[in-house]
N, C-alpha and C positions, 0 to 999 in steps of 0.2 A: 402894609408889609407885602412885599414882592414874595410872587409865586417861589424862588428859587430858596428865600428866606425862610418860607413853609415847609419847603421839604426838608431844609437842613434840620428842624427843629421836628421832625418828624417821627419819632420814634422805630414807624416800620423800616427807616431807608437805614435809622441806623443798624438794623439786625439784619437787614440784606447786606451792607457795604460791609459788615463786621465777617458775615460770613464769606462772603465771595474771597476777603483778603484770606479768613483759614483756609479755605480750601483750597485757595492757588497756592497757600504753601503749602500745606499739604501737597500735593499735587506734584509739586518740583522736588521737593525733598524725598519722595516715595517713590520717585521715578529714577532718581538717581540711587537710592538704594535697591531698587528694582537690578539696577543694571548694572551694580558691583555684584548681586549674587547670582546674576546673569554669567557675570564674567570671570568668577570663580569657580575652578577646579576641585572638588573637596576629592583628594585619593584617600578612603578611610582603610582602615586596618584590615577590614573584612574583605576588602577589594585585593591587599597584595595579598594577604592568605590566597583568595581564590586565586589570583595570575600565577603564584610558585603552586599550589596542588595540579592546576593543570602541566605545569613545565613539568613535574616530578611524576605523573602519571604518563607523559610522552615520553618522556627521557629516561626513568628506571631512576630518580635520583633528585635532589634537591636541586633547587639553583643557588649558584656561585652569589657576591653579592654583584657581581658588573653582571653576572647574565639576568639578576630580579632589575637593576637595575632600566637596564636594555628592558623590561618586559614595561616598566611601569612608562619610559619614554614613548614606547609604541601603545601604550594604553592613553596615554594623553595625547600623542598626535591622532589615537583615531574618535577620542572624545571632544579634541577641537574642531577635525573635520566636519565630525557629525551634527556639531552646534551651529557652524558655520552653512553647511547645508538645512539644516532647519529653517534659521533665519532668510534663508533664498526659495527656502519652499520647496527646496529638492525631494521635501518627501512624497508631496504631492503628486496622484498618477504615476507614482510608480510599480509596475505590477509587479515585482519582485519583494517590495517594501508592502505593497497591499497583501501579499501571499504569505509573509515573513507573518505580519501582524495575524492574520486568520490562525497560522499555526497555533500563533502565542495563544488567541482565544479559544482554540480546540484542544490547550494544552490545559488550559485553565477548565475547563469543562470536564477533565476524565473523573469520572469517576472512583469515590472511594471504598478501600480492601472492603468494605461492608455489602458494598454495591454488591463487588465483586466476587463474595464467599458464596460456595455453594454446597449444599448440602447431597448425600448419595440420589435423593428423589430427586429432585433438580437435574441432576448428571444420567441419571437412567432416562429420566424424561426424555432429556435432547437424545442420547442415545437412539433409542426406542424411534425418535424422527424423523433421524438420518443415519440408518445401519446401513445404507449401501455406499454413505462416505470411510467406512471401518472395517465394511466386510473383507475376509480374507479369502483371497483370488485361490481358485484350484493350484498347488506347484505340479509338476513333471519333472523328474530326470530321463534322459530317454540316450539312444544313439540311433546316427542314421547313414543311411550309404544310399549315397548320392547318384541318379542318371540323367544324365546331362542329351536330351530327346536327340541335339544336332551334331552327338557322338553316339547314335544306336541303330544307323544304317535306317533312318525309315520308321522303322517300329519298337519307340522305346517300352510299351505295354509289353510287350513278348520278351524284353530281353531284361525288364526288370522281374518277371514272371520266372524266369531262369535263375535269375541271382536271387531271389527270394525263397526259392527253394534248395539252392545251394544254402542257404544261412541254415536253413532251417533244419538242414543235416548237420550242421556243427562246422558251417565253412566261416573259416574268420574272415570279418568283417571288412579289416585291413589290406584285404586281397582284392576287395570289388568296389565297384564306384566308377564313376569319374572323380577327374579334381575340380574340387569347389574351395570357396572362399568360407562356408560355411561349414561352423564349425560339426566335426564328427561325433561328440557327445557333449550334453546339455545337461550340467547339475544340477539339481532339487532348483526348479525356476519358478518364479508366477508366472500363468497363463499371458498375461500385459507381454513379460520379455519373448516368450516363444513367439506371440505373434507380430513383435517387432521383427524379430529376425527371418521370422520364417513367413508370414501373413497369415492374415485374419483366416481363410477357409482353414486353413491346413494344422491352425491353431486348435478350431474349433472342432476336428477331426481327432484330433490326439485326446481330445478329452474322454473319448470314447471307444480308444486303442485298448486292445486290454493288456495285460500287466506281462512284462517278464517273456512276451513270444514277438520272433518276427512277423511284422505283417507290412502291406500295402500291395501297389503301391498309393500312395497319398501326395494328390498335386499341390505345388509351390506355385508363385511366378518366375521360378529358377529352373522347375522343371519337376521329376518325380522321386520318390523319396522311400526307401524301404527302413521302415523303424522298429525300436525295441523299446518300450518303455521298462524303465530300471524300477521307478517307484512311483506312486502320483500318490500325492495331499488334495484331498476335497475341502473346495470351500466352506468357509462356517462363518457365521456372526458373533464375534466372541463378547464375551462375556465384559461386564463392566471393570472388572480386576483385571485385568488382559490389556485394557485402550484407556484408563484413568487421564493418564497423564496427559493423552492428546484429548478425550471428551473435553475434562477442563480447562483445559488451554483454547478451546474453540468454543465453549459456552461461556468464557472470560469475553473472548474476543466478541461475539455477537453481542452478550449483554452492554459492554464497551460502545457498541455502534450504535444500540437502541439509546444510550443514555442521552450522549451527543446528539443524535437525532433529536432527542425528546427538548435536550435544552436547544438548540438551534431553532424549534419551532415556537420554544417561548420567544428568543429574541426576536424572531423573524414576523410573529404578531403584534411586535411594537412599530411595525413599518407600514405606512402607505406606498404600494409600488406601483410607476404608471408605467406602460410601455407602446412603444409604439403596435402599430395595427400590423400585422405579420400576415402576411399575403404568401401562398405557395411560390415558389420563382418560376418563371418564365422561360421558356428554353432559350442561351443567351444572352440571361440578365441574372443577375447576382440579388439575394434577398436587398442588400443594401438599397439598389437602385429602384427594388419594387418600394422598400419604406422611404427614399426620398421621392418618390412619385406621389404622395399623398400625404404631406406633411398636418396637413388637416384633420387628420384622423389622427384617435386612440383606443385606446382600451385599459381601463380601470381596474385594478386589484386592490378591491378594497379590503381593510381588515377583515370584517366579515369573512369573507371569501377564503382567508386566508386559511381561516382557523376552521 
């Protein structure tokens, strides 16, 4: 009996040849319905709910049935597009599309209300951590009559000296000065706005004016200044009933950042990262051209390392 006569009668050739033939149909039948569900659109129910809530949340109003319409035709030309770029790889390298995705998974990461409940010791705690992000600034209300140095013949100390003491008899206010841009009295303010307007020294000088008399005068970078302070607010650390609503809102937000943090370091311990060899640059020459100058070199981030 001929070699080819053995094989036909061969029991193993026939459970290979049996299989090869399932599997190539398989194969062709699974590929083709591969690519019918490829190449259908399923628009389900859930999907026009969402495209008319969003129309009725821009609009103030439901949509018509030609403008749900119009919504679901612009939902399939941009769900064909987007297939269509798939399959050519457009999403690849893209850094808009890589930034979109990171979003999606630091959206997937927040944290839940549990995370985020906090209790009065929790909130006194951060308090208690950061009082000079809460503290309330000294206010002043004040008025001032302005001497303009390059309107005082020479010597604006002597002629503010004179008008100072004109106030100080019961001369109104409105009679002396130069004209400035600045204003002539100052409402119950924080300390921050006087020294925006007025600057830092002269800010720092009023805290120290006392109450209700004329005095200076007190230099600007505008020039000198004779004031009356109306009322001043001394600063204080207030109390947890007083700031609740922002502590919370800013020990949400921290514990927020530690979460993502925390999960970012788990995913980022599932990676091997290598990188090239980073050299300081050269006056010159661009980091780039120092790492292609040594293509040879690296430097290894191992897990280990990582964590």
């Amino acid at each position: 009996m001929s070699v080819l006569g053995r094989l036909i009668r061969e029991p193993l050739v026939h459970f290979v040849f049996v299989g090869a033939v399932v599997f190539a149909a398989y194969a062709f039948f699974a590929d083709g319905e591969e690519a019918a569900i490829r190449d259908r659109i399923v628009v389900t129910e859930g999907r026009v709910l969402q495209l008319a809530q969003v129309f009725a949340k821009t609009w103030q109003r439901p949509p018509t049935p030609q403008e749900l319409r119009g919504l679901l035709d612009a939902y399939i030309k941009e769900e064909v597009y987007y297939r269509e770029a798939v399959k050519l790889g457009l999403d690849r390298d893209d850094t808009l599309i890589r930034r979109r995705m990171q979003q999606k998974m630091e959206f997937l990461s927040e944290p839940d209300e549990e995370v985020l409940a906090a209790d009065d010791v929790a909130l006194q705690a951060y308090l208690d951590d950061h009082k000079d992000s809460y503290r309330v600034e000294p206010k002043l209300a004040f008025e001032q009559v302005f001497i303009n140095p390059k309107l005082s013949g020479g010597d604006a100390d002597a002629r503010a000296k004179e008008v100072l003491q004109a106030l100080k008899e019961g001369g109104d206010p409105d009679k002396f000065g130069d004209p400035t841009l600045l204003p002539r009295s100052l409402p119950l303010s924080p300390l921050w706005a006087v020294e925006r307007d007025f600057g830092e020294v002269f800010a720092k000088k009023m805290s120290r004016v006392p109450v209700d008399q004329w005095t200076g005068p007190i230099a600007s970078p505008f020039g000198l200044h004779l004031v009356r302070v109306a009322k001043r607010e001394e600063g204080y650390d207030p109390k947890l009933d007083e700031v609740r609503d922002a502590v919370r809102r800013d020990w949400r937000n921290l514990k927020r950042q530690e979460y993502q943090a925390d999960a970012y370091d788990k995913l980022r311990r599932k990676y091997e990262v290598v990188l090239p060899e980073l050299n300081a640059p050269q006056q010159g020459k661009s980091p780039q051209s120092e790492i292609s100058a040594q293509p040879e070199k690296s430097s290894r981030l191992e897990k280990d390392d990582a964590e």
